[in-house]
C-alpha beads as a LAMMPS data file, in Angstrom:
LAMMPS data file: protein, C-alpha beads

407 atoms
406 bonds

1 atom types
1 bond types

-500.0 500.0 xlo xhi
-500.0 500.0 ylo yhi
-500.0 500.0 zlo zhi

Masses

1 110.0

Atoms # bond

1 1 1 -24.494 -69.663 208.639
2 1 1 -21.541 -67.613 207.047
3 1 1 -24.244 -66.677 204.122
4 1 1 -26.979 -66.054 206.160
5 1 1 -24.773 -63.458 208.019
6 1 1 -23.516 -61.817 204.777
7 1 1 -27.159 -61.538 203.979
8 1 1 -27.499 -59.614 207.012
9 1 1 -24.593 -57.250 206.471
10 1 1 -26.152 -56.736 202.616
11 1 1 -29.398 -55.545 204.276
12 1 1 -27.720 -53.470 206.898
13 1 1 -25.482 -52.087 204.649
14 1 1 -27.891 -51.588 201.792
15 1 1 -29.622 -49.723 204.196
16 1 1 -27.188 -47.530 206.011
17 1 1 -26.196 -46.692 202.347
18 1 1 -28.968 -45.148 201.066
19 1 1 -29.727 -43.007 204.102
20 1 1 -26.456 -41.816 203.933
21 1 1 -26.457 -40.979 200.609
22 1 1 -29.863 -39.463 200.551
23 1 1 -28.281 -36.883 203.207
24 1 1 -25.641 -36.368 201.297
25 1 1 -26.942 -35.849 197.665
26 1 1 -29.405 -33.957 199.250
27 1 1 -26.865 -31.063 201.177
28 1 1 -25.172 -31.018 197.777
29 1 1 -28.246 -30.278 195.536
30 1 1 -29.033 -27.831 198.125
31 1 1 -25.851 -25.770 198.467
32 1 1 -25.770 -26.010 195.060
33 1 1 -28.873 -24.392 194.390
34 1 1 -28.208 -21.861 197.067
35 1 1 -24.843 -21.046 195.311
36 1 1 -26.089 -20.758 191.776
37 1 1 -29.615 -18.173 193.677
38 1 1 -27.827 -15.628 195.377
39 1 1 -27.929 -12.009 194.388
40 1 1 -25.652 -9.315 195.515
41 1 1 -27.402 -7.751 198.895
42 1 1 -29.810 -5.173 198.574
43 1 1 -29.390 -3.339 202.231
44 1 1 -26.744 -1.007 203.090
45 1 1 -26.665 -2.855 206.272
46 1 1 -25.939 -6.549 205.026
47 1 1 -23.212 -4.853 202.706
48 1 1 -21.394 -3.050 205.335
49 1 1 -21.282 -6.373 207.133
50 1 1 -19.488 -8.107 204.410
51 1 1 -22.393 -10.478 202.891
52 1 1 -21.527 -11.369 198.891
53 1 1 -24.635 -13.052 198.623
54 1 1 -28.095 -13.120 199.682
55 1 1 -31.384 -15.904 199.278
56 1 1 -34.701 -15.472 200.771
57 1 1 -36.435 -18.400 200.342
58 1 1 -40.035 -19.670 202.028
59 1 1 -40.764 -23.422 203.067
60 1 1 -42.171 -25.196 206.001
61 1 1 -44.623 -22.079 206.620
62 1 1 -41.974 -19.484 207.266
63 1 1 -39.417 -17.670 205.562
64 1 1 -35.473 -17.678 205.307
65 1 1 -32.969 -15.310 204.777
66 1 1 -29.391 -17.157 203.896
67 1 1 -26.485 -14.878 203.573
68 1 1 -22.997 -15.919 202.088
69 1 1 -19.736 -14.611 203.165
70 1 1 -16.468 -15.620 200.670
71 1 1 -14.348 -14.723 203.953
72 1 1 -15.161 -13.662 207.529
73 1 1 -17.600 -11.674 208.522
74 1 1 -16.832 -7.679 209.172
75 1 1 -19.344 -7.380 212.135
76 1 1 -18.178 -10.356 214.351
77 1 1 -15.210 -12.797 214.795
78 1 1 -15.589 -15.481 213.067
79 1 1 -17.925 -18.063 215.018
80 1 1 -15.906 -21.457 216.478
81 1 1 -19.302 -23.478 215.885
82 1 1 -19.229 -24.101 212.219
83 1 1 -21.029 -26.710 210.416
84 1 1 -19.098 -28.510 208.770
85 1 1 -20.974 -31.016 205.729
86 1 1 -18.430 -33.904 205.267
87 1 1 -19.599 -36.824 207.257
88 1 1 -22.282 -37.431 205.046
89 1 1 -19.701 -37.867 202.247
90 1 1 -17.594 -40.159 204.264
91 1 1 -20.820 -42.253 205.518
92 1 1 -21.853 -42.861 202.109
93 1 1 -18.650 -44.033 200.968
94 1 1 -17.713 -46.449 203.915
95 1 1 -20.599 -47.956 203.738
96 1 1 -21.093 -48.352 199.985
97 1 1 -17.871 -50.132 200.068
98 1 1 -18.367 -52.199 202.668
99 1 1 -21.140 -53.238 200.749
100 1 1 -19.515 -53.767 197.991
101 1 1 -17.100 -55.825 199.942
102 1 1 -19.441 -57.910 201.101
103 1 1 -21.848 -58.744 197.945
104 1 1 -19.005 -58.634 195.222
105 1 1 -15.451 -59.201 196.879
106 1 1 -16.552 -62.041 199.233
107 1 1 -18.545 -63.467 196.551
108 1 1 -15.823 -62.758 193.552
109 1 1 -15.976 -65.680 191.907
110 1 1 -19.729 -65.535 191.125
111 1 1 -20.494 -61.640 191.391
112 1 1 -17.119 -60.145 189.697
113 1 1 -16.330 -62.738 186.927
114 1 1 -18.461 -64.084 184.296
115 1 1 -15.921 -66.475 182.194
116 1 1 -17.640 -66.119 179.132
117 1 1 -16.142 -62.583 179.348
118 1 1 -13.075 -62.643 181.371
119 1 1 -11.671 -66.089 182.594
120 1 1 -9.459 -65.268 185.592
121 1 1 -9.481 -66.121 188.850
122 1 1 -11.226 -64.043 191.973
123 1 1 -8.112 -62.901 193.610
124 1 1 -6.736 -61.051 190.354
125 1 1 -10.538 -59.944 189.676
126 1 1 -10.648 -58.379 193.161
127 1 1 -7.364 -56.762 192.649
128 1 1 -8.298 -55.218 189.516
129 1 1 -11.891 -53.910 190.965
130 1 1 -9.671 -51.828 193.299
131 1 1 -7.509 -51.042 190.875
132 1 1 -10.257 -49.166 189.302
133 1 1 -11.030 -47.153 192.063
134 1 1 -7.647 -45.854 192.619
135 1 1 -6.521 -45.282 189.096
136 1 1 -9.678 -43.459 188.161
137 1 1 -9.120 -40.848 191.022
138 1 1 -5.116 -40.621 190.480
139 1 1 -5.736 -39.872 186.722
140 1 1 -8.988 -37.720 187.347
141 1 1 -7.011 -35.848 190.211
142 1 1 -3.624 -35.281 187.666
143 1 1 -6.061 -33.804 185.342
144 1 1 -7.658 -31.445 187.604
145 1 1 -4.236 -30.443 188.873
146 1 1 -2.706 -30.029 185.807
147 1 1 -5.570 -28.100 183.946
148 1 1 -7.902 -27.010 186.635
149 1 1 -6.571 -23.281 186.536
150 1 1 -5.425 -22.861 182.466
151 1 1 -7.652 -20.956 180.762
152 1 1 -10.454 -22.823 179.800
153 1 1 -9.174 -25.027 182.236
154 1 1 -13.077 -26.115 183.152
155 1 1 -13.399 -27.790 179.496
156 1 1 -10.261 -29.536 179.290
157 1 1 -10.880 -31.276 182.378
158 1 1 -14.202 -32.018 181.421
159 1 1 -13.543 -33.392 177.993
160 1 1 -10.735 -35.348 179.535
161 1 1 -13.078 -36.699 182.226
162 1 1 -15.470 -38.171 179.678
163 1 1 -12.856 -39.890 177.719
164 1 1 -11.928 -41.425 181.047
165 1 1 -15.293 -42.331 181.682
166 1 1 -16.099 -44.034 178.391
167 1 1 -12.383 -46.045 178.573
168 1 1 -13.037 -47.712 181.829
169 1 1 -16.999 -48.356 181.103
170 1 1 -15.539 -50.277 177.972
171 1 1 -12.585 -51.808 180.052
172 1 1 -14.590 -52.644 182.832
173 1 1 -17.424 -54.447 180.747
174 1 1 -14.484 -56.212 178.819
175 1 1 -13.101 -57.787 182.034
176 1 1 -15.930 -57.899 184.583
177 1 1 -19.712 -59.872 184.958
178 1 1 -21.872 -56.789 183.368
179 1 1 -23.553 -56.402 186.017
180 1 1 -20.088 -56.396 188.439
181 1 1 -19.167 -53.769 185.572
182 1 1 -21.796 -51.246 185.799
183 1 1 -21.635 -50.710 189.478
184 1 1 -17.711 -50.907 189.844
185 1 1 -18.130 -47.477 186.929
186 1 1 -20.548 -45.684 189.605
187 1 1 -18.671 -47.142 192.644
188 1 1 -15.397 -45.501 190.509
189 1 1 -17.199 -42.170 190.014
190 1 1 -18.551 -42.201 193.948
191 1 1 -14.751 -42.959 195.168
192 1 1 -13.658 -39.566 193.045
193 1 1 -16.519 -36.877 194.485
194 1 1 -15.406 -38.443 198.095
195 1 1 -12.456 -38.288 197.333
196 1 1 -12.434 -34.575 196.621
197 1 1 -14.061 -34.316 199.580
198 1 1 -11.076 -35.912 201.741
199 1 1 -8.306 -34.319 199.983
200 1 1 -9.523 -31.053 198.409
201 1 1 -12.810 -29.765 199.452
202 1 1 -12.507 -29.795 203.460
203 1 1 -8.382 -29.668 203.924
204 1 1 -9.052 -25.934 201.715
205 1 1 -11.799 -24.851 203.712
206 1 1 -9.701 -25.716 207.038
207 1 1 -7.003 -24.005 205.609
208 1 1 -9.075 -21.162 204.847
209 1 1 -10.596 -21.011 208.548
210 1 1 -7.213 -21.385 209.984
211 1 1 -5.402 -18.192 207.868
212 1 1 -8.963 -15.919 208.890
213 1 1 -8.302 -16.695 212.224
214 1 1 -4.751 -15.834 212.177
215 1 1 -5.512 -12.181 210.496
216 1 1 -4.500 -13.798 207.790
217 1 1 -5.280 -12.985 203.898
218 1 1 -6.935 -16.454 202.453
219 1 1 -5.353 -17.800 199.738
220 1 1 -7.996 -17.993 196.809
221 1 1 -6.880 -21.033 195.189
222 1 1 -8.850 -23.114 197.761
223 1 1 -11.999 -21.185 197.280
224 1 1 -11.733 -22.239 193.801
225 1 1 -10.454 -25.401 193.628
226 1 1 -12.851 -26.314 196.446
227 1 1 -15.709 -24.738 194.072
228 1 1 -14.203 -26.667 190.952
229 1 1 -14.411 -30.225 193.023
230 1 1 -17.997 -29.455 194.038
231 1 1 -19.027 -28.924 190.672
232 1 1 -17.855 -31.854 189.054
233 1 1 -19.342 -34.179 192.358
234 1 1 -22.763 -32.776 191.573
235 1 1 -22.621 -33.699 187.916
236 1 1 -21.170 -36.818 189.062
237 1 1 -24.389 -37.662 190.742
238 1 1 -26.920 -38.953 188.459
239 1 1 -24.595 -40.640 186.430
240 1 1 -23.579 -42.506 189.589
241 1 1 -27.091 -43.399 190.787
242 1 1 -28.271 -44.915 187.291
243 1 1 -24.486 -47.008 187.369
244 1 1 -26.129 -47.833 191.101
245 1 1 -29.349 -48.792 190.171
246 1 1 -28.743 -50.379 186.820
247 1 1 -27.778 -53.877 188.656
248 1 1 -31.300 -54.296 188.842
249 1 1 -32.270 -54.666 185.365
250 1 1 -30.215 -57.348 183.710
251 1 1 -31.195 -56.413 180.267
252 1 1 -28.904 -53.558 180.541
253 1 1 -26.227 -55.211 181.590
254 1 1 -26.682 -58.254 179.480
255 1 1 -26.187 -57.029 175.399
256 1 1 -23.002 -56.990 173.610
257 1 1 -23.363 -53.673 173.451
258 1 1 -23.570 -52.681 177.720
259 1 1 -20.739 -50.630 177.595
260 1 1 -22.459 -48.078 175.345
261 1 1 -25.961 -48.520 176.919
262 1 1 -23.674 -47.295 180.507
263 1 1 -21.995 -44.183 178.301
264 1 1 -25.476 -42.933 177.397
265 1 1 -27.363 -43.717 180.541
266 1 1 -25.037 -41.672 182.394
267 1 1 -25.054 -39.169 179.626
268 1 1 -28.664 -38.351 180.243
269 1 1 -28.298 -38.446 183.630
270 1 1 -25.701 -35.371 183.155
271 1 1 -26.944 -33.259 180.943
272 1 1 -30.452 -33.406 183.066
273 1 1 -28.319 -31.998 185.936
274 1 1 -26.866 -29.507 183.726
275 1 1 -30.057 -28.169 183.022
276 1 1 -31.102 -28.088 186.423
277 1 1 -27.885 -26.262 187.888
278 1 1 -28.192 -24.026 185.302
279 1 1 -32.022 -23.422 185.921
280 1 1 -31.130 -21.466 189.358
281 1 1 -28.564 -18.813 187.614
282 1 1 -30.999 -18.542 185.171
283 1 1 -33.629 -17.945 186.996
284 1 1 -31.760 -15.309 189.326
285 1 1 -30.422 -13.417 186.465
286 1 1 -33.355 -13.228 184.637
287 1 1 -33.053 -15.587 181.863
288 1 1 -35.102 -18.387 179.952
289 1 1 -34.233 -21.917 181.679
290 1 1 -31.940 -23.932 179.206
291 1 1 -34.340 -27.023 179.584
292 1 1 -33.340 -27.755 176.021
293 1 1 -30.337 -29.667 177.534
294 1 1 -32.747 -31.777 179.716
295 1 1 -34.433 -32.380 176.373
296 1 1 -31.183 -34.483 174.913
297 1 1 -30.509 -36.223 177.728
298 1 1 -34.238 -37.390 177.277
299 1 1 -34.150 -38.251 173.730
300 1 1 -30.740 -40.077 174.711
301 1 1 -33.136 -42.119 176.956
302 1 1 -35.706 -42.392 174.375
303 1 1 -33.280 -43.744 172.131
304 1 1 -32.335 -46.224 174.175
305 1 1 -35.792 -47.431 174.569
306 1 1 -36.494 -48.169 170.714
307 1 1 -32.202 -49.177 170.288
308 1 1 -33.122 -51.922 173.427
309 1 1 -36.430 -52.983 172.380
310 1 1 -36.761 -56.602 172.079
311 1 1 -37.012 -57.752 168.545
312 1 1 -40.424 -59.316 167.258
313 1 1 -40.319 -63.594 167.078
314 1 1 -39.734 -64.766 163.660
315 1 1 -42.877 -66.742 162.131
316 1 1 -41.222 -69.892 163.118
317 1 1 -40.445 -68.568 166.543
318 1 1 -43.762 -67.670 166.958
319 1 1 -45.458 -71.162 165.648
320 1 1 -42.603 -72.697 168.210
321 1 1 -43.846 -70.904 170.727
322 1 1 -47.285 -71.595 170.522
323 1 1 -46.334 -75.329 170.387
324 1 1 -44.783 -75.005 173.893
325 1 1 -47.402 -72.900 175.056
326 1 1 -49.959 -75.601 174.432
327 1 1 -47.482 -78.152 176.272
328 1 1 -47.964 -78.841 179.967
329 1 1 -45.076 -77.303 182.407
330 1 1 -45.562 -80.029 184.787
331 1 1 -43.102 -80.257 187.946
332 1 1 -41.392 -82.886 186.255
333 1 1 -40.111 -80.563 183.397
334 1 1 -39.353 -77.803 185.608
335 1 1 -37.681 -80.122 188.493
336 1 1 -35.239 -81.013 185.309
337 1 1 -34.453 -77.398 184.892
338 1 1 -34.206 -76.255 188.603
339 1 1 -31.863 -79.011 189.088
340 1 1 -29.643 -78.429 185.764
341 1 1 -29.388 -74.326 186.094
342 1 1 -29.953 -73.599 190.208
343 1 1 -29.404 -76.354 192.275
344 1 1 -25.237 -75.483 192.023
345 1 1 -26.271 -72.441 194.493
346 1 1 -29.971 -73.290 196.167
347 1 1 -29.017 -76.389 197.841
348 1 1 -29.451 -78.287 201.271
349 1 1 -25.884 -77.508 201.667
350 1 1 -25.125 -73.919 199.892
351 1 1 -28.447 -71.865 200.337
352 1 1 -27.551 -68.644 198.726
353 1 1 -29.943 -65.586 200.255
354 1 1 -32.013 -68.909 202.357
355 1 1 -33.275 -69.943 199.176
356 1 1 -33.417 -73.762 198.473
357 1 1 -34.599 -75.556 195.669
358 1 1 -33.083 -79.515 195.866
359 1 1 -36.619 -81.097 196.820
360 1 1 -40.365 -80.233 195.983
361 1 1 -40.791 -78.584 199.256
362 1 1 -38.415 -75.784 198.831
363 1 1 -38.675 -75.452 195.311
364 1 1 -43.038 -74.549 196.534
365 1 1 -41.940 -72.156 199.062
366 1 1 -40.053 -70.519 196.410
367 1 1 -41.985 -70.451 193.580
368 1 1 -42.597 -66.641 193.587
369 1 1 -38.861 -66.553 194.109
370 1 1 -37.553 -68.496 191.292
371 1 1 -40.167 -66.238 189.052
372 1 1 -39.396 -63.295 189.458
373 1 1 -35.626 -63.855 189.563
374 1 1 -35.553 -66.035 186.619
375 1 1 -38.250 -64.905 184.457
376 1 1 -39.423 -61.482 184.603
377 1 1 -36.474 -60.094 185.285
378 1 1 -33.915 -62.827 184.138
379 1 1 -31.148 -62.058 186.827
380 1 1 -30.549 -65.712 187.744
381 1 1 -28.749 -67.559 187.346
382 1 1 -26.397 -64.720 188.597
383 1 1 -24.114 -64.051 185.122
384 1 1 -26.009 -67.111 184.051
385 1 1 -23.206 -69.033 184.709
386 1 1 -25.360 -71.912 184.342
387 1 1 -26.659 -71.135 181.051
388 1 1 -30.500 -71.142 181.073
389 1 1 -32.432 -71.058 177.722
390 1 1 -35.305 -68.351 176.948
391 1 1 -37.065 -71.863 176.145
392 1 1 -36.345 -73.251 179.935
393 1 1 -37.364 -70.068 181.213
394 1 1 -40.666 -70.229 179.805
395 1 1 -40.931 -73.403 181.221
396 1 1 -40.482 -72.014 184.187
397 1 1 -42.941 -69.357 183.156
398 1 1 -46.132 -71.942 182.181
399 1 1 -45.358 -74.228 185.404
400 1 1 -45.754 -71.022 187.565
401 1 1 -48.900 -69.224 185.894
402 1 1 -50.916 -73.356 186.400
403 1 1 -50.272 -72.921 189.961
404 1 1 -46.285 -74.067 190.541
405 1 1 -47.848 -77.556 191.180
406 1 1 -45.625 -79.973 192.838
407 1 1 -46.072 -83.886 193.929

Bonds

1 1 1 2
2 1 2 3
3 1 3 4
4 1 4 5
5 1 5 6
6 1 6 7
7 1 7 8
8 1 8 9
9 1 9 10
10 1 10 11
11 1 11 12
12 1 12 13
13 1 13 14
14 1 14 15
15 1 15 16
16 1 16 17
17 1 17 18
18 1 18 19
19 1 19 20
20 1 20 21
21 1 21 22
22 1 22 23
23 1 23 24
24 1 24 25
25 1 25 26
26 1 26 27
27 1 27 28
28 1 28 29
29 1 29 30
30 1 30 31
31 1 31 32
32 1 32 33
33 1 33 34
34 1 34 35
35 1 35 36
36 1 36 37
37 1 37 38
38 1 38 39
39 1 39 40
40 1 40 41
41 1 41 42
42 1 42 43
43 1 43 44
44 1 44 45
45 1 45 46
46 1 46 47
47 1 47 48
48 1 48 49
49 1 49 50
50 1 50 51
51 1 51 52
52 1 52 53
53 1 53 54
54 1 54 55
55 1 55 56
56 1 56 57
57 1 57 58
58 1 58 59
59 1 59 60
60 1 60 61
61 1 61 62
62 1 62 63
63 1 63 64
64 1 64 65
65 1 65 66
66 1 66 67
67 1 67 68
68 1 68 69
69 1 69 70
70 1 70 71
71 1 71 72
72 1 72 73
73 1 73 74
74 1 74 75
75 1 75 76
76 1 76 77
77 1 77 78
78 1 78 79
79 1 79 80
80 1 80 81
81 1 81 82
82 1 82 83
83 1 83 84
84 1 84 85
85 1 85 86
86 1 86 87
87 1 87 88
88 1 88 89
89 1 89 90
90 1 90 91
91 1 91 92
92 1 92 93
93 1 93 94
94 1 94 95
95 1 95 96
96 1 96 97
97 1 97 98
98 1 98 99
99 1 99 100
100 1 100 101
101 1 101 102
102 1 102 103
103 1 103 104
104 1 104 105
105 1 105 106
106 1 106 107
107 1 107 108
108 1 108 109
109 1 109 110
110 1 110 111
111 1 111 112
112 1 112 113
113 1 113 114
114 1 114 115
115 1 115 116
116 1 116 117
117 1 117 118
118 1 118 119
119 1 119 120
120 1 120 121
121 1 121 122
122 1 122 123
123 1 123 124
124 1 124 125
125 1 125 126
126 1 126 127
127 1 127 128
128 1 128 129
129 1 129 130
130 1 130 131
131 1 131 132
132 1 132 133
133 1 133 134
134 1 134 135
135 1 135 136
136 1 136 137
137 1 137 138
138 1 138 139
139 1 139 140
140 1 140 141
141 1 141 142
142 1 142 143
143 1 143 144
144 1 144 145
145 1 145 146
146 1 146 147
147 1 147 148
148 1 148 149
149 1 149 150
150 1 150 151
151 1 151 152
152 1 152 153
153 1 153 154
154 1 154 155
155 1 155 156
156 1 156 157
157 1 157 158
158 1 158 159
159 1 159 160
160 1 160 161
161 1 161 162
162 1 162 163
163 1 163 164
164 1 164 165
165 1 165 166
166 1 166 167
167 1 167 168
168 1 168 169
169 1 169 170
170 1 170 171
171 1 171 172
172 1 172 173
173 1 173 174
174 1 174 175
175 1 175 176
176 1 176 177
177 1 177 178
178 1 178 179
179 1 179 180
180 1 180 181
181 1 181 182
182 1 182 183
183 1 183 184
184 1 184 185
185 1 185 186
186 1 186 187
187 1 187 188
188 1 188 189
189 1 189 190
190 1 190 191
191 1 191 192
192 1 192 193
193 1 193 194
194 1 194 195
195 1 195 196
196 1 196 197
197 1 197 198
198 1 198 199
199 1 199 200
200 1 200 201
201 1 201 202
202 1 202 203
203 1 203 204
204 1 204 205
205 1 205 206
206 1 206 207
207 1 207 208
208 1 208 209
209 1 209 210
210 1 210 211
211 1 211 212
212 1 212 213
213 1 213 214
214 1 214 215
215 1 215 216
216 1 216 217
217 1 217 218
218 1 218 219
219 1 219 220
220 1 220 221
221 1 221 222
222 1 222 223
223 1 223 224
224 1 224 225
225 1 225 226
226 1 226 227
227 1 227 228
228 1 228 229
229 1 229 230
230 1 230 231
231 1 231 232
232 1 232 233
233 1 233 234
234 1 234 235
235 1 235 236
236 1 236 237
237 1 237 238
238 1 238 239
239 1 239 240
240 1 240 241
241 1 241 242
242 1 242 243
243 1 243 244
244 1 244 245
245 1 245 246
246 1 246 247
247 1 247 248
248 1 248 249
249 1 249 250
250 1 250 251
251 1 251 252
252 1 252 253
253 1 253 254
254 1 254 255
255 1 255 256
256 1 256 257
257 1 257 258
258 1 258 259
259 1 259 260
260 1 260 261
261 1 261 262
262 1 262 263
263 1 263 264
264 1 264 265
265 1 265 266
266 1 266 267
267 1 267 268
268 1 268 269
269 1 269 270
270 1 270 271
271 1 271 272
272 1 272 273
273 1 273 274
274 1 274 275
275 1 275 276
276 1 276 277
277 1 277 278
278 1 278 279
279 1 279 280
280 1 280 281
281 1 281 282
282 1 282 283
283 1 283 284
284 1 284 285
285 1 285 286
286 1 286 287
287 1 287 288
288 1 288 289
289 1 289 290
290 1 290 291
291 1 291 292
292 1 292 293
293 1 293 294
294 1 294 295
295 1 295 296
296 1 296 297
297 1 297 298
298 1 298 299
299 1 299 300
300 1 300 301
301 1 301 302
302 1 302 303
303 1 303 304
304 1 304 305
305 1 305 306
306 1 306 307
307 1 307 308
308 1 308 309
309 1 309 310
310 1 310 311
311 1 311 312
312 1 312 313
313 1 313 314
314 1 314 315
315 1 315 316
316 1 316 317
317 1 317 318
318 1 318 319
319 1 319 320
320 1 320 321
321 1 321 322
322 1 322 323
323 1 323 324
324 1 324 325
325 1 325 326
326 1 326 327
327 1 327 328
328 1 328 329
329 1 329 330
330 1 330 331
331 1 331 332
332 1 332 333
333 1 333 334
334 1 334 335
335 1 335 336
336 1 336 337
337 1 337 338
338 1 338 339
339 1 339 340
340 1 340 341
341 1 341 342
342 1 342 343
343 1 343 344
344 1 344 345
345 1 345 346
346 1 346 347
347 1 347 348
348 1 348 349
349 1 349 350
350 1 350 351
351 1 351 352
352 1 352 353
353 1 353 354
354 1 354 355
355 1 355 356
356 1 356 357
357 1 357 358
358 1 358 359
359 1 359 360
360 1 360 361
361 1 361 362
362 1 362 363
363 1 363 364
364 1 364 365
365 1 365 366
366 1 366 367
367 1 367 368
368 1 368 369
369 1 369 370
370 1 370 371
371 1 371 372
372 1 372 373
373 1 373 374
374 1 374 375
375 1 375 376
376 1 376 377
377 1 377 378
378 1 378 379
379 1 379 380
380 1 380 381
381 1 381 382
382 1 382 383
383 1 383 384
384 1 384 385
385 1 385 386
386 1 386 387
387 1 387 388
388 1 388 389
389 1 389 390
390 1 390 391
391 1 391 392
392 1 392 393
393 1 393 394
394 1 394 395
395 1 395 396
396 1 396 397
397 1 397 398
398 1 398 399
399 1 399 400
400 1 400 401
401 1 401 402
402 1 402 403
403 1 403 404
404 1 404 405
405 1 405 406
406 1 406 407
């Protein structure tokens, strides 16, 4: 019962997540492109009322006209009904950890540690997953403080950034499951833009509200640090969302190598965004797109694609493999396999996501199941803890394509 519920809270979870972060990703790209559009106002009218900025824009069969003020209007007190956008930060982040908390904390032992890379036990592991949360913030935040307003304070911070980045992909893929690894980076890189949300972004703009409303002069430095924060979160996006989404294709995760192939996935994920942020102050000042930097970040990818491609069977591999192809993958041989490498976590007892496999029945029901997971995209046994074969899986493979016969 106490897995079937934590299935439930994955699903719920899951899904809560990914609304909230759709809302959120998608207020950011927007203010972002409606921040890097504007032009200086055009009528005497909007200028003598204070506007900085001005966007018309047409969607939905109509047309908009978005004016920004960098402090309070001249023609009207400033309005007690703001909007404010910083829920859908917070949503996406409680619920992203809880689900984190409830598919990798409360399931350490087989999600966070894979003991052929890290033997320690789940309490340390889940102390150290944390840890990574919190240290990458304290150090990111430090660096931000420290540099954020030098001159040429914006490349110092970023070089620093990426050399934080690239020290706890390695460090994370040296101590956690790679798969455990790859989200705890993203789930790292989420906790920082939320992060500068909480303690930066919305205290400033308060601040800011408070001192107009006093008669107050604003004090710049949170119009630009607030601006600095919101930068870095929206080239913090992709990167996140490919660290996300990566725990679905284990031969990522899986090489020697998975700390790199994590570096340069999120690599191309930023400089795409690069090109597209800088695609709207091109476009508004008159200028050729830079869509050259999209360009790396997709031969990055490409490069990925020939460095990952499987390499081609041997002669003898091949001639072995035709031998077992023209063997029967009878229930027998695969009932040998099932019971060596899954029965540990699909049993009558322990029935990890309702999946059992300990008789013929449920090992039928699941036959799909057990194909998909184990051989197309190789994911089980989770961290294969159990240490399946290619050879076993292709077992598996040849028993399921003659029908997943059974007694």
């Amino acid at each position: 019962m106490e897995t079937y519920l934590l299935d439930w809270a994955n699903l719920l979870l899951r899904w809560a997540h990914v609304i909230t972060a759709i809302a959120w990703i998608g207020s950011s790209f927007y203010f972002v492109l409606l921040d890097n559009s504007l032009t200086p106002p055009e009528g005497d009218e909007l200028k003598a009322k204070g506007v900085d900025g001005e966007l018309w824009a047409v969607h939905g069969g109509g047309f908009y006209h978005a004016n920004k003020y960098m402090l309070a209007p001249r023609w009207r007190p400033l309005p007690q009904n703001l909007h404010w956008s910083y829920w859908e930060s917070y949503s996406t982040w409680l619920t992203g950890f809880g689900l984190f908390t409830a598919l990798y904390l409360f399931n350490a032992g087989s999600f966070l540690i894979d003991k052929q890379v890290h033997d320690w036990s789940p309490g340390v592991a889940i102390a150290a997953s944390l840890g990574f949360l919190v240290v990458f913030w304290l150090a990111y935040d430090m660096l931000c403080r420290v540099f954020g307003r030098h001159a040429g304070g914006d490349r110092i911070v970023g070089a620093g950034v990426v050399v934080l980045v690239v020290f706890a992909a390695w460090l994370a893929c040296q101590l956690f499951a790679g798969r455990a690894a790859f989200l705890l980076v993203g789930a790292m890189l989420a906790t920082a833009m939320s992060a500068n949300v909480f303690f930066w972004i919305i205290p400033g703009q308060r601040t800011v509200v408070a001192q107009l409303r006093a008669g107050q002069a604003p004090d710049p430095v949170h119009g630009q640090r607030g601006k600095q924060r919101s930068v870095h979160n929206t080239y913090f996006t992709l990167p996140v969302l490919i660290a996300m989404l990566s725990n679905h294709y284990g031969w990522l995760y899986q090489g020697p190598s998975n700390w790199l192939v994590l570096v340069l996935l999120m690599l191309a994920g930023a400089l795409i965004r690069h090109s597209f942020v800088a695609r709207h102050k091109a476009h508004v000042l008159g200028r050729r797109a830079p869509w050259e930097v999209a360009g790396v970040g997709v031969l990055v990818l490409l490069g990925m694609v020939v460095w990952l491609a499987p390499k081609p069977p041997s002669a003898a591999q091949q001639a072995q493999a035709a031998a077992a192809a023209a063997a029967p993958a009878d229930y027998a041989a695969v009932r040998a396999i099932v019971d060596a490498r899954c029965v540990l976590c699909h049993n009558a007892q322990v029935q990890q996501k309702n999946v059992a496999l300990h008789d013929a029945a449920g090992l039928k029901q699941h036959a799909l199941n057990v194909h998909q997971q184990a051989v197309v995209l190789k994911l089980m046994p989770l961290n294969n803890a159990t240490a399946i074969t290619d050879a076993e899986r292709d077992v598996i493979r040849r028993w399921y394509a003659a029908g997943a016969p059974t007694p």
